[in-house]
C-alpha positions in Angstrom: -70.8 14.9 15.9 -68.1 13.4 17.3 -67.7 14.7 21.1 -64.0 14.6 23.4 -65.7 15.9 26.6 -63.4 15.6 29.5 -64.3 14.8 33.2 -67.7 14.7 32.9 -68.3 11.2 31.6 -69.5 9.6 34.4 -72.0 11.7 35.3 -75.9 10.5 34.6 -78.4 12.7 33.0 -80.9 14.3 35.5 -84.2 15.9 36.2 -84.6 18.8 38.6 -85.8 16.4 41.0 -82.7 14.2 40.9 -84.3 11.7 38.6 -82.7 9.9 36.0 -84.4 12.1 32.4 -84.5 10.5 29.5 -85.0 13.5 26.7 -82.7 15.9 28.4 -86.1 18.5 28.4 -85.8 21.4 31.1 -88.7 20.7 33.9 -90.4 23.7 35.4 -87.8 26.0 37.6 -89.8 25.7 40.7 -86.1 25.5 42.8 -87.1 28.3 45.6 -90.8 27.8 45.7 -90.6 26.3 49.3 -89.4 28.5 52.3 -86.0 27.9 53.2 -85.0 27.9 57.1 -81.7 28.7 55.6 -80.5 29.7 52.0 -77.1 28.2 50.7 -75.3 29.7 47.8 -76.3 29.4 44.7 -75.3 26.0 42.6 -74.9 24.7 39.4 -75.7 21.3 40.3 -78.1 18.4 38.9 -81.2 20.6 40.3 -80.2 23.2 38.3 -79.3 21.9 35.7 -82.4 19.5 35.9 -84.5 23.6 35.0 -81.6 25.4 33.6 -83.5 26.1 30.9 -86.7 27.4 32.4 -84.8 29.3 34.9 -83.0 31.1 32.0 -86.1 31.7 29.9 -88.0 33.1 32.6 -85.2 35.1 34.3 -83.2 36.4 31.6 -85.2 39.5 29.5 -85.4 38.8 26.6 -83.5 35.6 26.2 -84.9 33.9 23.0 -83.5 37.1 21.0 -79.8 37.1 23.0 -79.7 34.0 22.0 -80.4 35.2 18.5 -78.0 37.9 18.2 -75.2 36.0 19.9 -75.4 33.2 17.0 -75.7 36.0 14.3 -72.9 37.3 15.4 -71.0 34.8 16.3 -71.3 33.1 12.6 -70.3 35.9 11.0 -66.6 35.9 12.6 -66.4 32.0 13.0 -63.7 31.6 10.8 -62.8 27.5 9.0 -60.2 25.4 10.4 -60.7 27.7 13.9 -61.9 26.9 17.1 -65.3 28.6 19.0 -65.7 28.7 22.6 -68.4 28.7 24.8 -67.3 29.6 28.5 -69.9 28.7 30.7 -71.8 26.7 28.1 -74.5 25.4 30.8 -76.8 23.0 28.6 -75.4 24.0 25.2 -78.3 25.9 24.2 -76.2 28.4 22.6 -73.6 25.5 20.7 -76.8 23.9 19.4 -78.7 26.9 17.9 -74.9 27.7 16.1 -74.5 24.3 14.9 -76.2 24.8 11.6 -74.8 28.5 10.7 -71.3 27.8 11.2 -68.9 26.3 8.8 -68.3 22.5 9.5 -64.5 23.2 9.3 -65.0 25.4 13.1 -63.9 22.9 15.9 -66.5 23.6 19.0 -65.2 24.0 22.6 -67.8 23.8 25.3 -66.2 24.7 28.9 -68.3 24.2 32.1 -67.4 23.5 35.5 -70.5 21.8 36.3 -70.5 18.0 35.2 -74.2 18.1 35.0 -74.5 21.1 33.1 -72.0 19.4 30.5 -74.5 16.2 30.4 -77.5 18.2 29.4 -75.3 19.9 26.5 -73.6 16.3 25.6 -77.1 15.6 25.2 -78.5 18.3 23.2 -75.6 18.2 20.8 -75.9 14.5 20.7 -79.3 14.9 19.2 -78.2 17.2 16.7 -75.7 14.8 14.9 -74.2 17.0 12.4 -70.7 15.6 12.4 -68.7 18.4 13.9 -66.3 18.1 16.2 -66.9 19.0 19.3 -65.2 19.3 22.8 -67.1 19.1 26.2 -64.5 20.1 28.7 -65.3 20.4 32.4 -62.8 23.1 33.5 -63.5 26.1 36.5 -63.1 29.2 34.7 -60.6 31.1 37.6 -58.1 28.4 36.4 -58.6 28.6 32.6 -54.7 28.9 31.4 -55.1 28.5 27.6 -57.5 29.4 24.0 -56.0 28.3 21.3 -56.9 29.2 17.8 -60.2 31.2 18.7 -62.4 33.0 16.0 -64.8 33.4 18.5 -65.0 33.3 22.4 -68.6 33.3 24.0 -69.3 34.3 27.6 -73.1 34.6 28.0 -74.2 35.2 32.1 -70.4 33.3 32.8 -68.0 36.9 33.3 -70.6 37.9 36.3 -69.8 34.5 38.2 -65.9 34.7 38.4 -64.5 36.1 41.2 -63.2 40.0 40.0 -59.8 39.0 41.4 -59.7 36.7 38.3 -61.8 38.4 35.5 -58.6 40.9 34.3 -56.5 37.4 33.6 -58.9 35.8 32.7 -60.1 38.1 29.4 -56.7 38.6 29.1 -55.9 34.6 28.5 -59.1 34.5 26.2 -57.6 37.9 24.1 -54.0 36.0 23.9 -55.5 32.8 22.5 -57.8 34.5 20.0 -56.8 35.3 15.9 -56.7 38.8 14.4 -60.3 40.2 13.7 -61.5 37.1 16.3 -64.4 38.4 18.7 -65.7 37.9 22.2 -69.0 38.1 22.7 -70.0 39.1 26.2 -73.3 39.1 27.6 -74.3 40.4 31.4 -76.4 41.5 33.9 -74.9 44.7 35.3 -75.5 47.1 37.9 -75.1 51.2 38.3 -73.7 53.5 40.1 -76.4 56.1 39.9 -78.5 54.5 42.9 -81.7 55.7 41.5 -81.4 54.1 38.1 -80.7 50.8 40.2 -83.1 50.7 42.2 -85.4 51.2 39.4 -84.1 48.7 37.2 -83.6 46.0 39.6 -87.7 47.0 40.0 -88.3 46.9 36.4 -86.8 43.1 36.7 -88.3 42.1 39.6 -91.4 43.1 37.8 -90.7 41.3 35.2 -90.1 37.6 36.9 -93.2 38.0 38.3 -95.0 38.4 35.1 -92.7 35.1 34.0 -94.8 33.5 37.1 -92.0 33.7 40.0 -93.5 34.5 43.1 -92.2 37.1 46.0 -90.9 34.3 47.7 -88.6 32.7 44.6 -87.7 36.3 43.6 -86.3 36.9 47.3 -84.8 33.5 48.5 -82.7 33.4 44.6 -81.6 36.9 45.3 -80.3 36.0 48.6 -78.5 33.0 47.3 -76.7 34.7 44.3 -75.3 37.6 47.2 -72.2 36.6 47.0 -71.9 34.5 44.1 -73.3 36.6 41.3 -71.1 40.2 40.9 -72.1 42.0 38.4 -70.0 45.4 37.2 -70.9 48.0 35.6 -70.9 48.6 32.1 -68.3 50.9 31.6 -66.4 48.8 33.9 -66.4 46.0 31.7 -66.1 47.5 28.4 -62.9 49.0 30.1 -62.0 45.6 31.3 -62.2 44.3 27.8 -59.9 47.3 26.3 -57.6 46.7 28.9 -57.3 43.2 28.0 -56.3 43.7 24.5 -59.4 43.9 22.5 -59.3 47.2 19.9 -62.6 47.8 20.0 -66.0 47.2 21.9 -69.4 47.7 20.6 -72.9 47.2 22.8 -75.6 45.3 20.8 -77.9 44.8 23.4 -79.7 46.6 26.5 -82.4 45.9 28.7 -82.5 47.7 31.7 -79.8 45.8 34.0 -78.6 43.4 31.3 -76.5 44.3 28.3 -74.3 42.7 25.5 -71.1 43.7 24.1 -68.8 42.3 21.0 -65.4 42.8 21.4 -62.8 42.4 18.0 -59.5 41.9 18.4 
């Protein structure tokens, strides 16, 4: 593999309890277990990054067969001699897992805004070695001015994090900068307008950390810390957003509850 990352060179690899890791393997997500006198925002920094992977396993339903889907999907409209995108590509779980489906000739863009984020996924791509070429660019999405010769864009749990003052240009940049019959693959966590349903989902998910081993006290402080950094729409809202953008047709291959994926062709 030969890797181009940008800005995010000097950043050392680290656990989630700032300690240098040699192996790049996700430690236990244990992040909120403590009572907080006070909880910040929610960060993407080296502690994070450090349990990333946890986190996501144990947070997101399901996750093992999004992950799944996306890279079926995503191979089957990665087209040679293009480029594929993942916005918001954490650890490069998703890059990795499409390494070996997609043709050698598809040029893979990794965008994060988190340098530590980008180590872990220089890392995991490292160890796969395949000799494609890859770019690691450290970039904040609400300033993301150009795709260029996209088969296939990939935003998996990224959309819900940009401010919605930015998502309408910011689908519309990734439309403009993808090929004819290119995709974007969007995957979410939503909410609804009916209040009853939401209540009950969020329930149903609540529910379902715990039985992933989170306690009352890591479901609570996280929820308070995403507030007002995690906006989720609904899911009319952003299938609308997506048509409005320029895409010709959207189609939902997943739904859980409060957490749904669309494809988008252009």
């Amino acid at each position: 593999m030969t890797s181009s990352a940008q800005q995010s060179t000097d950043s050392p690899e680290i656990d989630g309890n700032g300690a240098h890791a040699s192996n790049g393997a996700s430690a236990p997500d244990r992040i909120f277990s403590q009572p907080r006198k006070r909880v910040d925002d929610f960060v993407f920094d080296g502690e994070t990054a450090g349990v990333f992977d946890d986190m996501l396993g144990r947070s997101v339903p399901f996750y093992a067969e999004i992950q799944r889907m996306t890279a079926e999907l995503a191979a089957d409209f990665a087209a040679p001699n293009s480029n594929l995108y993942d916005l918001g590509c954490s650890t490069g779980t998703t890059l990795a897992a499409l390494d070996s489906l997609v043709d050698p000739t598809v040029k893979f863009v990794g965008i994060d805004d988190s340098p530590d984020m980008l180590d872990k996924a220089r890392q995991k791509l490292t160890r796969a070695a395949s000799g494609r070429s890859v770019d690691l660019v450290r970039t904040d999405l609400h300033e993301l001015n150009q795709i260029e010769n996209a088969s296939v864009v990939m935003l998996t749990l990224t959309l819900q994090f940009v401010r919605p003052l930015h998502r309408e240009r910011l689908i519309r940049t990734i439309c403009a900068g993808t090929n004819p019959q290119g995709c974007l693959i969007l995957v979410e966590k939503l909410t609804e307008s009916d209040t009853l349903f939401n209540r009950l989902f969020i329930k149903y998910y609540y529910d379902m950390k715990r039985r992933n081993g989170y306690s009352d006290l890591e479901i609570s402080q996280k929820r308070e810390a995403l507030e007002n950094v995690l906006i989720p729409y609904r899911a009319e809202e952003n299938e609308q957003l997506l048509l409005a953008g320029g895409y010709a047709k959207v189609q939902r291959f997943f739904q859980w509850y409060n957490f749904a994926g669309v494809i988008a062709v252009k």
